[in-house]
C-alpha positions as CSV (number, residue, x, y, z in Angstrom):
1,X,11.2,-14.6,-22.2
2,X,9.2,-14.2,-19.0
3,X,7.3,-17.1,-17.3
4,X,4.1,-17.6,-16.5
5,X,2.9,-16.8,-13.6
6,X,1.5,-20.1,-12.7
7,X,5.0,-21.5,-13.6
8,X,7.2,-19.4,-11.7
9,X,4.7,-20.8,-8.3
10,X,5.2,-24.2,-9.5
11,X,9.2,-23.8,-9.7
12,X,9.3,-21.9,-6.6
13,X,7.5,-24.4,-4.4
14,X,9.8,-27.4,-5.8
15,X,12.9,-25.4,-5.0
16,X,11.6,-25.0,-1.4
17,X,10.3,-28.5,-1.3
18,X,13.8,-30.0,-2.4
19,X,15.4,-27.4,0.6
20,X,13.6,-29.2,3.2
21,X,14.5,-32.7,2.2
22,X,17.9,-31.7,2.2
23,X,17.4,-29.9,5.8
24,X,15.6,-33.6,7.2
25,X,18.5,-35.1,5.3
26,X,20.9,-33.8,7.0
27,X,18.6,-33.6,10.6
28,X,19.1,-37.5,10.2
29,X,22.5,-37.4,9.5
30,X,22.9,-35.9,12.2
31,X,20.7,-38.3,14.6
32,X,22.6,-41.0,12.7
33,X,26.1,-39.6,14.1
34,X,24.4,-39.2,18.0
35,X,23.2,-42.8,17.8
36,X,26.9,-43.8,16.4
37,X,28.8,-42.2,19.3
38,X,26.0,-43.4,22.1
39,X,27.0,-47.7,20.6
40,X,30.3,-47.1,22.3
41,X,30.2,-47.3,26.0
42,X,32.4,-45.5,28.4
43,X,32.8,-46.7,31.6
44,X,32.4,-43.4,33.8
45,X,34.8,-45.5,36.3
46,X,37.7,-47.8,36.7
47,X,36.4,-51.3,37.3
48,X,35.9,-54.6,36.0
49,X,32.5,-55.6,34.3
50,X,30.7,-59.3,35.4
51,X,27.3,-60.9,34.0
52,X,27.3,-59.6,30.3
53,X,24.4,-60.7,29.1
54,X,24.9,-59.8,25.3
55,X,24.9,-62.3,22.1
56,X,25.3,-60.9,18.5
57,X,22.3,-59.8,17.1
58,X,20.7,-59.0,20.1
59,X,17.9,-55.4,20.1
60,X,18.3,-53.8,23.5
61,X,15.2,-51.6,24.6
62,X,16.9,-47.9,25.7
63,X,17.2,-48.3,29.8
64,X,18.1,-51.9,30.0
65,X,21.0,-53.3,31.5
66,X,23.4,-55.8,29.9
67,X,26.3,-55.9,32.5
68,X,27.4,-54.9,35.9
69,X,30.4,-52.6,36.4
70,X,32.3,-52.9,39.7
71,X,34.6,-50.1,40.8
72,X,37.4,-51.4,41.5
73,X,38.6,-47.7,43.2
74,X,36.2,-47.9,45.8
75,X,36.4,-51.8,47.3
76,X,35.8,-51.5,51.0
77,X,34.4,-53.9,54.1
78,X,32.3,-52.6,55.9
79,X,30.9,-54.1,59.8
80,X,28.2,-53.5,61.9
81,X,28.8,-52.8,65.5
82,X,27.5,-53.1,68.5
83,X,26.8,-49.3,69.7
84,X,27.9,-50.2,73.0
85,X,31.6,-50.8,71.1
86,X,31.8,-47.3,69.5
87,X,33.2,-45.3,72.1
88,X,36.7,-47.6,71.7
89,X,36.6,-47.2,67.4
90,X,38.2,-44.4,66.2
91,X,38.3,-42.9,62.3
92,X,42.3,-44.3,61.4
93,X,42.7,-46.8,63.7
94,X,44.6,-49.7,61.9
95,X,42.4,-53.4,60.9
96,X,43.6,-56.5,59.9
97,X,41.0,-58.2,57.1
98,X,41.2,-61.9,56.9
99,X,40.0,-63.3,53.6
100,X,38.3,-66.5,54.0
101,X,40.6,-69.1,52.3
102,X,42.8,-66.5,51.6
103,X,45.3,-63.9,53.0
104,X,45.2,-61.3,55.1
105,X,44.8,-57.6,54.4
106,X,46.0,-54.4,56.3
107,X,43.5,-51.2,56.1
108,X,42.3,-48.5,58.5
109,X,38.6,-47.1,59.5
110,X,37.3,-44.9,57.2
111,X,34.3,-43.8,58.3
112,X,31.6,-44.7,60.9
113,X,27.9,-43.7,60.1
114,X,25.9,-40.9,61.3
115,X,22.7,-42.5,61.2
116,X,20.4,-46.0,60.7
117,X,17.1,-46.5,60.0
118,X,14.6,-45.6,63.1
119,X,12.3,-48.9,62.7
120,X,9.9,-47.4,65.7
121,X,9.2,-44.1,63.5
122,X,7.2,-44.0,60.5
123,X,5.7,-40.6,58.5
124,X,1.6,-41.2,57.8
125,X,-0.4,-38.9,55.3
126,X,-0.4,-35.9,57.3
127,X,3.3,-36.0,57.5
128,X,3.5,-36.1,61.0
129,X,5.5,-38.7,63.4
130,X,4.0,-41.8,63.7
131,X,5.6,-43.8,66.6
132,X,5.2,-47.1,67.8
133,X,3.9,-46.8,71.0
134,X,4.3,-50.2,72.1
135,X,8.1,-51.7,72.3
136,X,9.3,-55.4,73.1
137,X,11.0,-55.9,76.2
138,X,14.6,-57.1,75.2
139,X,16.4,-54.2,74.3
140,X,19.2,-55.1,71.7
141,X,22.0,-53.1,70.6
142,X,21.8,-51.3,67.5
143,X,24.6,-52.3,64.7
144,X,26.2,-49.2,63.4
145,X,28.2,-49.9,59.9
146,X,31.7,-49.2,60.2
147,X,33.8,-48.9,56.8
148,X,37.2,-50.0,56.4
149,X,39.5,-48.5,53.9
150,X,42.1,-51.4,52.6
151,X,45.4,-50.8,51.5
152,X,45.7,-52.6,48.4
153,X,49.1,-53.8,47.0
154,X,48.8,-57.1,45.5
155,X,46.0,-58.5,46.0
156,X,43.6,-56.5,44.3
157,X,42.7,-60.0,42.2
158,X,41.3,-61.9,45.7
159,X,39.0,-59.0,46.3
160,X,35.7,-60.2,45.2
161,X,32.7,-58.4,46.1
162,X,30.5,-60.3,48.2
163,X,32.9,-62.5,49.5
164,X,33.3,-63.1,53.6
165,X,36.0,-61.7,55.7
166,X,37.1,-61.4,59.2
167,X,37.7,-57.6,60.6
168,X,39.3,-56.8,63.8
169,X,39.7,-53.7,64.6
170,X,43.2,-52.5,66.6
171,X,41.8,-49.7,68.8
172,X,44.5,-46.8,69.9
173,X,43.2,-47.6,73.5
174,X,43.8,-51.0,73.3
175,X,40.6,-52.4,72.6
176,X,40.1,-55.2,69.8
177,X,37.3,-55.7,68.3
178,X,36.2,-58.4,65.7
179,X,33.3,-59.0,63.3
180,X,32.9,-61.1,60.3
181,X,31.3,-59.0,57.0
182,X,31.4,-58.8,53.7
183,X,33.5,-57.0,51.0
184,X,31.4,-54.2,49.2
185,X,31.0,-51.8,46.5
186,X,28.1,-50.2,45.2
187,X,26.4,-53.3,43.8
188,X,26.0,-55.2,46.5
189,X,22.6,-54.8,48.8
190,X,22.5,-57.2,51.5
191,X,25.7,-57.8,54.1
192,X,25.6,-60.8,56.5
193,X,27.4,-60.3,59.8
194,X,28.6,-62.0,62.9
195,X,29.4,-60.4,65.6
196,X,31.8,-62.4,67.9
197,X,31.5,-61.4,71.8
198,X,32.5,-64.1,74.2
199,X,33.6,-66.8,72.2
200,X,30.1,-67.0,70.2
201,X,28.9,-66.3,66.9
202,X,25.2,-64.7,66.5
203,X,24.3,-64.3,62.8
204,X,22.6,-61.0,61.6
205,X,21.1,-59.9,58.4
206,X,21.1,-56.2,57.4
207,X,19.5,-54.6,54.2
208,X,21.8,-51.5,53.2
């Protein structure tokens, strides 16, 4: 018995209406399993997390932060030093870091930096130099951060970023020289230092 024509449409358009409910039914499925495996969250690093900030029942906006993840893998002091001190640090020469309150740490230089900020040099709209042309007439040193690798054993649970220590450096050529700073990872923004130089303390501040 044939159909009629106007039938046959009819069927035909609900049997390709029905296939693409089940194609979005699964397309959500789909977007449902994404979603599932993105609530779990990996820490791309070995650390220790501080400041959750997350009650149950709480909506979180994609982008926002809850928590802060400290790497514990990459710990380090670092100082700043006179420039005039450079020439007598060297990359591996060994640094004695003195917890305050606590004990003392062993570790070696890491690394000294290649560069800081020129504050007399700025780039206007026609990206060209702009330099100050005008400069005051005490000249201070420039403080160059110097990293300091520790070599952690035991007391991995005193080091708390932000807290102060006391670094002296055991130059190869004899030389020792001290500075107070601040333990650091890649949270942390601002590093206070002293620099030590004749029996006196002159506070610095340094944004990083």
């Amino acid at each position: 018995m044939a159909l009629p024509r106007q039938r046959h449409f009819g069927i035909r358009a609900a049997d390709l209406q029905a296939k693409a409910a089940y194609n979005e039914a699964i397309a959500d499925l789909d977007v449902a399993r994404l979603n599932l495996t993105r609530s779990e969250i990996r820490a791309p690093v070995n650390g220790d997390v501080t400041n959750f900030d997350l009650r149950p029942g709480s909506y979180l906006p994609a982008g926002r932060g809850i928590m802060a993840l400290i790497e514990t893998d990459t710990v380090r002091v670092e100082g700043y030093f006179e420039e005039t001190k450079l020439a007598r640090i060297h990359v591996g020469d060994a640094a004695d870091v003195r917890l305050m309150g606590a004990s003392i740490l062993r570790g070696k230089v890491d690394s000294i930096a290649r560069g800081i900020e020129d504050r007399e040099r700025s780039s206007g709209a026609s990206m060209l130099a702009n330099i100050n042309p005008t400069f005051s007439w005490v000249r201070l040193a420039q403080r160059i951060p110097v990293r300091i690798k520790l070599d952690v054993n035991d007391n991995a649970d005193e080091l708390i970023v932000g807290r102060t220590v006391t670094v002296q450096i055991d130059s190869v050529t004899g030389f020792t020289a001290g500075a107070t700073s601040m333990l650091r990872s890649g949270l942390s923004r601002i590093l206070r230092v002293f620099d030590r130089e004749n029996g006196h303390e002159r506070p610095a501040m340094r944004k990083l």
